[in-house]
C-alpha positions in Angstrom: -35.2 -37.0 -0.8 -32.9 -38.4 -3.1 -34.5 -39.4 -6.3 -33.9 -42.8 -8.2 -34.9 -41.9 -11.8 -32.2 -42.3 -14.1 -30.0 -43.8 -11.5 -27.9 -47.1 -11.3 -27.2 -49.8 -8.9 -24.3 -50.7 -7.1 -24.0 -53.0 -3.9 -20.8 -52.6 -2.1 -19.6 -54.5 1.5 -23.3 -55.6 1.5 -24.9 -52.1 1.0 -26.9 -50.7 -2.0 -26.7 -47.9 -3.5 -27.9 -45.3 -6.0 -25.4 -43.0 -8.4 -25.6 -41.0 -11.5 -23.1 -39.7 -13.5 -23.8 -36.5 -16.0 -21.4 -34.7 -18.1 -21.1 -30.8 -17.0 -19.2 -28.4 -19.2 -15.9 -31.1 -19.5 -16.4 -32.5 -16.5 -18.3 -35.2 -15.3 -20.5 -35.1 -12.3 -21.1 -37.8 -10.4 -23.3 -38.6 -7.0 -23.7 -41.0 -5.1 -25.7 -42.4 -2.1 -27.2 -45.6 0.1 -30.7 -46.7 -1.6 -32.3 -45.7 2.6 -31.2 -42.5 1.9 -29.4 -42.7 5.5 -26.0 -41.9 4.8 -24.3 -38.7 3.4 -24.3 -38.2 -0.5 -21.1 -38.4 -2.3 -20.1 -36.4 -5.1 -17.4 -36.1 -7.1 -16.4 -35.6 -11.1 -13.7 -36.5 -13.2 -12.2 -34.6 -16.5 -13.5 -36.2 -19.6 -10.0 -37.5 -21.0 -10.9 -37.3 -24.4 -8.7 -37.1 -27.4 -8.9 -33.6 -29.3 -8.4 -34.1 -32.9 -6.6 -30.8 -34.9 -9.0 -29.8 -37.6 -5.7 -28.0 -39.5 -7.1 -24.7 -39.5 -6.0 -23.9 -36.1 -9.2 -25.4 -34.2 -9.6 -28.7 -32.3 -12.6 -31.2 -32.1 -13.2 -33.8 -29.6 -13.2 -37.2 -30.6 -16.3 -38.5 -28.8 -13.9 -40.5 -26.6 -14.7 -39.4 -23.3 -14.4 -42.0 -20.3 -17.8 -43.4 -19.4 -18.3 -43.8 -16.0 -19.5 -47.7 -14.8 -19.8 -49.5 -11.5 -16.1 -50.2 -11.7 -15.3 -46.4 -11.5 -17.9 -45.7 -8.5 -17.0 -48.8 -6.8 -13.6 -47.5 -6.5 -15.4 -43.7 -5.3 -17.3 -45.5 -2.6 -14.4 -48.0 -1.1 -11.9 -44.6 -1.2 -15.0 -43.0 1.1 -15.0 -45.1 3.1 -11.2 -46.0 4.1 -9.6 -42.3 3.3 -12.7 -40.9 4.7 -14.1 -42.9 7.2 -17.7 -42.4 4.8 -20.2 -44.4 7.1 -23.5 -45.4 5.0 -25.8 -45.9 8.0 -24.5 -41.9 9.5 -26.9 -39.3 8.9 -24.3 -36.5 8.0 -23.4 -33.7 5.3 -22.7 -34.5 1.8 -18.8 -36.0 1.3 -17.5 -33.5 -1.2 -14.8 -35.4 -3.1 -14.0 -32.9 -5.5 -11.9 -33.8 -8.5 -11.4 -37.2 -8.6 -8.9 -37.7 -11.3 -5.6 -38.0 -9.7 -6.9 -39.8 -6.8 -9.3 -42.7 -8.7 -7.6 -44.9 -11.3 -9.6 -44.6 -14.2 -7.3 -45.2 -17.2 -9.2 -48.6 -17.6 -12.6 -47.0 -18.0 -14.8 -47.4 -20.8 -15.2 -45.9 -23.9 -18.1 -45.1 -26.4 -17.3 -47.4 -29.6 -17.3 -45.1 -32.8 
């Protein structure tokens, strides 16, 4: 059973949901899946997209700027499921691998950690 600790909330076309997001050597992972625990889980990542600052001496540092995944982002996940993938919430079925969702998930509007 899927486990709600540390999860969020998201409702879409009248369904709840659990997801979590957790960064995973520079990517972020991120699962999803109907609160009844019917449907197939979703999961996914994205890149970070954060801006590498040159230290001078031939080494880089991140900026802490990575994208932070909200109910925006996953919204956008779950309605791509669903219509390029015909992801049905109330199917018992395998997990929906989405792979890298970069190119396929606008995310250049996403939030960032203030500094």
């Amino acid at each position: 059973m899927r486990s709600s600790k540390g999860s969020h909330r998201i409702v879409v076309r009248d369904i709840e949901y659990r997801w979590q997001a957790k960064g995973d050597d520079g990517n972020i992972s991120i699962g999803i899946w109907p609160k009844d625990n019917v449907g197939a889980y979703i999961k996914g990542g994205f890149k970070y997209h954060e801006t590498w600052l040159n230290n001078g001496d031939g080494s880089y540092s991140s900026k802490g700027d990575q994208i932070v995944v909200t109910n925006r982002i996953i919204l956008r996940i779950i309605e791509y499921a669903i219509i390029e993938h015909h992801y049905d919430p109330k199917v018992k079925e395998t997990d929906l691998n989405l792979k890298m969702l970069d190119e396929i998930i606008k995310w250049d509007d996403a939030v960032r950690p203030e500094r």
